[in-house]
RODO-2510 file (C-alpha; in nm, 4 decimals, decimal comma):
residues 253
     n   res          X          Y          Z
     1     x    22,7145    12,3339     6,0566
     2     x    22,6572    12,5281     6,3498
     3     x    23,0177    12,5230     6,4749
     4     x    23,1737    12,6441     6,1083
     5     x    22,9537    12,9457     6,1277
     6     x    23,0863    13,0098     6,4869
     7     x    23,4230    13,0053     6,3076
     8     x    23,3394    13,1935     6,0517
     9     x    23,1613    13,4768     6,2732
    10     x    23,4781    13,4783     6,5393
    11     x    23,7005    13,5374     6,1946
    12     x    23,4955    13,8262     6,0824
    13     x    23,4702    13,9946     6,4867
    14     x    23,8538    13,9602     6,4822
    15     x    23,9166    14,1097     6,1037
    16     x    23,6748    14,4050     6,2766
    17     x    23,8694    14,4241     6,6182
    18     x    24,1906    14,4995     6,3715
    19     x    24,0162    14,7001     6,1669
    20     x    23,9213    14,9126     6,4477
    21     x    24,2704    14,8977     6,6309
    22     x    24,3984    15,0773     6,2922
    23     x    24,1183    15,3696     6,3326
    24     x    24,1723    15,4044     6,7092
    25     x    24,5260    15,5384     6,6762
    26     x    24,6774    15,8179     6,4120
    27     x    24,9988    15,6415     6,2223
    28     x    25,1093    15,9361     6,0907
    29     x    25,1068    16,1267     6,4053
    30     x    25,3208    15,7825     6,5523
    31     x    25,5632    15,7789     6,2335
    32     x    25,5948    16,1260     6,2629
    33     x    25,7038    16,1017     6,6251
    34     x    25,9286    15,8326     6,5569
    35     x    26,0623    15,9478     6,2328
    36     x    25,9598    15,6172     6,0138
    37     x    25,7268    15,5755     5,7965
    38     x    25,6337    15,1530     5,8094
    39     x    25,5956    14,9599     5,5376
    40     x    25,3552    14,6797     5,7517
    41     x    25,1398    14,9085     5,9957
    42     x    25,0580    14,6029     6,1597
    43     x    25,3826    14,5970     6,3206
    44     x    25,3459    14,9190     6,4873
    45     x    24,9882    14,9007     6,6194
    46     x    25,1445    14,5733     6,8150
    47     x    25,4104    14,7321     6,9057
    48     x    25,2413    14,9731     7,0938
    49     x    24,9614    14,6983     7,2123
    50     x    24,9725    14,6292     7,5976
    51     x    24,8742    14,3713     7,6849
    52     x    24,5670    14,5316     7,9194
    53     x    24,4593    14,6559     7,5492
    54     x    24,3705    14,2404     7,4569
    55     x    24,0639    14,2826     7,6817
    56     x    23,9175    14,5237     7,4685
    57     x    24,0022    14,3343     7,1431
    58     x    23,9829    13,9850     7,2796
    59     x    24,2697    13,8773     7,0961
    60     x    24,5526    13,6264     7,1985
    61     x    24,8949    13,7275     7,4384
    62     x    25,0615    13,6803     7,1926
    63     x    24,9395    14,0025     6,9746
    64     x    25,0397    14,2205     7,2817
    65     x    25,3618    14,4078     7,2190
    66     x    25,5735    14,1556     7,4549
    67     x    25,7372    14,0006     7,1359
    68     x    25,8277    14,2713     6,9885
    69     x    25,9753    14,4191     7,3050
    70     x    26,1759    14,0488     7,3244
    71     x    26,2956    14,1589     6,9981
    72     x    26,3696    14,4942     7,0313
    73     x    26,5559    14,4134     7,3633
    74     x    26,7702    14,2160     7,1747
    75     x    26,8293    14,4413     6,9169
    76     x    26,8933    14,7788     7,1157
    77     x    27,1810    14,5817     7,3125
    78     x    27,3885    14,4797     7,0353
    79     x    27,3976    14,8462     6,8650
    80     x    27,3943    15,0023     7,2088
    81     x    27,7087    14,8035     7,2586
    82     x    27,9411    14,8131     6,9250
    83     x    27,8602    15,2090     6,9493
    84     x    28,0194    15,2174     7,3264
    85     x    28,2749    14,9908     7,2058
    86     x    28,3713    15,2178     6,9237
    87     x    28,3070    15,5357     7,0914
    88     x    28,5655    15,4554     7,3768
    89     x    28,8063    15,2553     7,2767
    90     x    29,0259    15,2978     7,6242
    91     x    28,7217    15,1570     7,8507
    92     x    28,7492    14,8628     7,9970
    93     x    28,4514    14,5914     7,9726
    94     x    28,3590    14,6449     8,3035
    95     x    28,2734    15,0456     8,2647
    96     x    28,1193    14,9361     7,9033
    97     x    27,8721    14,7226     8,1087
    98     x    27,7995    14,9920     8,3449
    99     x    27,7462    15,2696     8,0501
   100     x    27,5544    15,0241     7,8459
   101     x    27,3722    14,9263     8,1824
   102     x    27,2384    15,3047     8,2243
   103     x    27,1825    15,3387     7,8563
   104     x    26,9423    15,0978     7,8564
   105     x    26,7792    15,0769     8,1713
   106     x    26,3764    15,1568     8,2205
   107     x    26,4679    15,5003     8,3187
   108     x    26,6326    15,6317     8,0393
   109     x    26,4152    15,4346     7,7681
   110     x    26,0828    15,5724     7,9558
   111     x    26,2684    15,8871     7,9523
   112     x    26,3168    15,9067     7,5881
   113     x    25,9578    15,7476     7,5221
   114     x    25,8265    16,0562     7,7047
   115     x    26,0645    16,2987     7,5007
   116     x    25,8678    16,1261     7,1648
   117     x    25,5587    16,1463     7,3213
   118     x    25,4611    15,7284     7,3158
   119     x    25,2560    15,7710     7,6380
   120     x    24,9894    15,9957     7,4158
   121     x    24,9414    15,6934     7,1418
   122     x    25,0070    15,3689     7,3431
   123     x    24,6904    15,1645     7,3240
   124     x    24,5485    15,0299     7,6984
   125     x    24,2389    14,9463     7,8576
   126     x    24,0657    15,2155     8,0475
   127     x    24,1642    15,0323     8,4268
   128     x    24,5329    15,0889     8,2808
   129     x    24,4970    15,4255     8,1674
   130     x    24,2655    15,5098     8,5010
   131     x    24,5688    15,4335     8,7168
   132     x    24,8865    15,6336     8,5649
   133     x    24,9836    15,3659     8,2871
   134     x    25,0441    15,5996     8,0168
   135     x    25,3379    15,7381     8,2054
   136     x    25,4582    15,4657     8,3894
   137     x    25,8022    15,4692     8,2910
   138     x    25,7741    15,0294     8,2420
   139     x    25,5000    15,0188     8,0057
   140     x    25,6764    15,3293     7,7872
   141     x    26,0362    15,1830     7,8428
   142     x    25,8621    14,8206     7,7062
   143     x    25,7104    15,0294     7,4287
   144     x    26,0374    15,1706     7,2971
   145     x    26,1781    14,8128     7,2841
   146     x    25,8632    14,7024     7,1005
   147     x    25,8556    14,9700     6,8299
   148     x    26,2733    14,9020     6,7997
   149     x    26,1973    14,5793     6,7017
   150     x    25,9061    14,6299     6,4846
   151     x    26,1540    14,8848     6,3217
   152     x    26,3937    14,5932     6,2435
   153     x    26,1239    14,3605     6,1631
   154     x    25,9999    14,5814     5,8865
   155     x    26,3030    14,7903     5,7715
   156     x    26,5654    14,5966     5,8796
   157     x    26,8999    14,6518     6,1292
   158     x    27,0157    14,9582     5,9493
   159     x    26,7216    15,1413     5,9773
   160     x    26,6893    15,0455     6,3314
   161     x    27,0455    15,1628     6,3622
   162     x    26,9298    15,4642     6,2359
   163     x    26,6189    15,4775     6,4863
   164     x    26,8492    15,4319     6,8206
   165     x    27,1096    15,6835     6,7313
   166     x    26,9163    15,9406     6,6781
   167     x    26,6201    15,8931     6,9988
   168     x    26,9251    15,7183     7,2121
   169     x    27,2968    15,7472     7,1080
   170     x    27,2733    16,0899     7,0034
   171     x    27,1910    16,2067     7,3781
   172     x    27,4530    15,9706     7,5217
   173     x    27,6896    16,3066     7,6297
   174     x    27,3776    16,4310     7,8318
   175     x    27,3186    16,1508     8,0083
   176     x    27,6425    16,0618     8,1106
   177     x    27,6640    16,4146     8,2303
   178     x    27,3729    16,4385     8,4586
   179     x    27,4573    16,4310     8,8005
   180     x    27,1457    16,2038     8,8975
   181     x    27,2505    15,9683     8,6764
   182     x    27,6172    15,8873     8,8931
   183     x    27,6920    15,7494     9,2104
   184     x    27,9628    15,9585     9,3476
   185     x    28,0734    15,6969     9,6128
   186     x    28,0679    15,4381     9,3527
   187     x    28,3317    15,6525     9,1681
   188     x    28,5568    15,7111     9,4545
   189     x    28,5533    15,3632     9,5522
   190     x    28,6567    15,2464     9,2184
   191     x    28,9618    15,4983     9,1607
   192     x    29,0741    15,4577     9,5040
   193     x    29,0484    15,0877     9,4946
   194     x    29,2136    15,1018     9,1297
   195     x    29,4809    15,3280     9,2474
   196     x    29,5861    15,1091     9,6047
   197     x    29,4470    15,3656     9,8259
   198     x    29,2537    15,1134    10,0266
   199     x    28,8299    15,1766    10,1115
   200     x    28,7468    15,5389    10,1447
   201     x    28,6177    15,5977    10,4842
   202     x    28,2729    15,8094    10,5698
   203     x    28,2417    15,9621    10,9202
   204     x    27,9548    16,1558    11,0934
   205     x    28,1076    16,5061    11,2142
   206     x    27,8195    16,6646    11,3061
   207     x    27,4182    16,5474    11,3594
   208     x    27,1750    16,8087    11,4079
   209     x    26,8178    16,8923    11,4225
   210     x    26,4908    16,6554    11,5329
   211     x    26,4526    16,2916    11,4396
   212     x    26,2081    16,3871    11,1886
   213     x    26,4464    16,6671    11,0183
   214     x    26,8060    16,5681    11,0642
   215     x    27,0552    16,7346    10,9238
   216     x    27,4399    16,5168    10,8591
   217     x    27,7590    16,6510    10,8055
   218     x    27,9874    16,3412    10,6769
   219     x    28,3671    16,3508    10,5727
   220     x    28,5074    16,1250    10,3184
   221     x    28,8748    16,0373    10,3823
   222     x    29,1066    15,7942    10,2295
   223     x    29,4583    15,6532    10,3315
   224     x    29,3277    15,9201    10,6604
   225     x    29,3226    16,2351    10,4460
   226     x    29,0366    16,4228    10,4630
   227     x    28,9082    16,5132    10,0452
   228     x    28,5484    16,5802    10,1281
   229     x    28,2554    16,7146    10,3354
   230     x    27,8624    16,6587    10,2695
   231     x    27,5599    16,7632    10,4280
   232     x    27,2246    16,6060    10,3943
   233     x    26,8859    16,5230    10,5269
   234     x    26,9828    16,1387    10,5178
   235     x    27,3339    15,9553    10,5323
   236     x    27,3122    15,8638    10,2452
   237     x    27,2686    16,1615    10,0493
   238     x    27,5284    16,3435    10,2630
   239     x    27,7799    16,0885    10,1627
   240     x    27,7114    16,1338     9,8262
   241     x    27,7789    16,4828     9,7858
   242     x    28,0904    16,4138     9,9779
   243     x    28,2022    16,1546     9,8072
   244     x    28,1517    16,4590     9,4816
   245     x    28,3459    16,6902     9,6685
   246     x    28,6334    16,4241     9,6751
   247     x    28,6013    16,3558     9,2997
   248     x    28,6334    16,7194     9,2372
   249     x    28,9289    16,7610     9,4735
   250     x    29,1185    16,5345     9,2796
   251     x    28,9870    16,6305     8,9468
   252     x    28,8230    16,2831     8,8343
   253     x    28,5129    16,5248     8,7806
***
């Protein structure tokens, strides 16, 4: 007797604990920032559950938003890749997979979490919030995949078509454009590997200033003619803007 009303108590303390999940966050305020209005709210208070939020409700892994993210994963690749196969029909699969690669890495999905304002409404405990987790770009790229998939879940693919065109697809020009976003020497190594020009070659010219504030000046040359010159506080960097330089020289930017 004892151990059915044990039952019966932890059934009512978890009915509360989702009862109270539902008051702790403002749906409207989340539809409105995602522009859908669910059917199943259930779907999108798990969707933006983490799983540091299960201390507070004592509920099982499982009704953390890791599913859903599984899911939504799934989900964002396919459309992300029939629109990039549509959109450019003259790419090889190779550049697809780098496009689709960026598209869909933690950086841009955190990025467009931010732009829709998840961080404000994702539900953690107060260790996770204490140390920076509502904009670590992880936990709001793994948020976006979760509320993708609790989009398909509860209004099926074309609505969550629908959701990734216009947070993700539609900005697709931008990102492709922003410098950050390309590696310059990747570039030149690929179109003068493509072409039969060989490796392009990077060579220190000038190194100035203290080991704690160098400055490098670094020409790129390939087939031994000279298309570029970087400076920069690293190598690295130098050679990238070279490598830019080049790319503009011979107009593949």
């Amino acid at each position: 007797m004892i151990n059915k009303i044990a039952i019966f108590l932890n059934k009512i303390f978890k009915r509360q604990e989702k009862i109270n999940c539902l008051d702790m966050v403002d749906i409207d305020q989340i539809e409105a920032k995602i522009n859908y209005v669910f059917n199943n709210k259930d779907y999108i208070i798990q969707a933006l559950k983490h799983r540091s939020f299960l201390l507070v409700t004592n509920e099982s892994r499982l009704l953390s938003n890791e599913r859903l993210e599984f899911l939504g994963d799934s989900v964002l690749g396919m459309v992300v890749v029939e629109n990039l196969f549509r959109r450019f029909p003259t790419k090889e699969e190779g550049e697809l997979t780098k496009i689709k690669s960026l598209l869909v890495s933690s950086k841009i999905l955190a990025r467009v979490a931010r732009q829709i304002g998840l961080g404000e409404v994702i539900l953690l405990n107060d260790a996770e919030e204490k140390a920076g987790g509502r904009n670590r770009s992880s936990i709001l790229a793994d948020a976006f995949e979760a509320i993708t998939g609790a989009i398909y879940l509860d209004g099926g693919l074309n609505t969550a078509v629908a959701f990734i065109n216009e947070k993700l697809l539609s900005r697709i020009n931008e990102i492709l454009s922003e410098e950050r976003n390309k590696n310059f020497k990747s570039i030149l190594l690929e179109y003068s590997q493509g072409n039969n020009l060989g490796v392009p070659r990077y060579r220190v010219k000038k190194e100035e200033g203290p080991d704690h504030d160098k400055l490098f000046t670094i020409e790129v040359s390939i087939k031994d003619k000279a298309l570029g010159i970087g400076k920069g506080n690293s190598k690295k960097s130098a050679e990238q803007i070279a490598a830019k330089k080049a790319l503009k020289k011979i107009n593949i930017l």
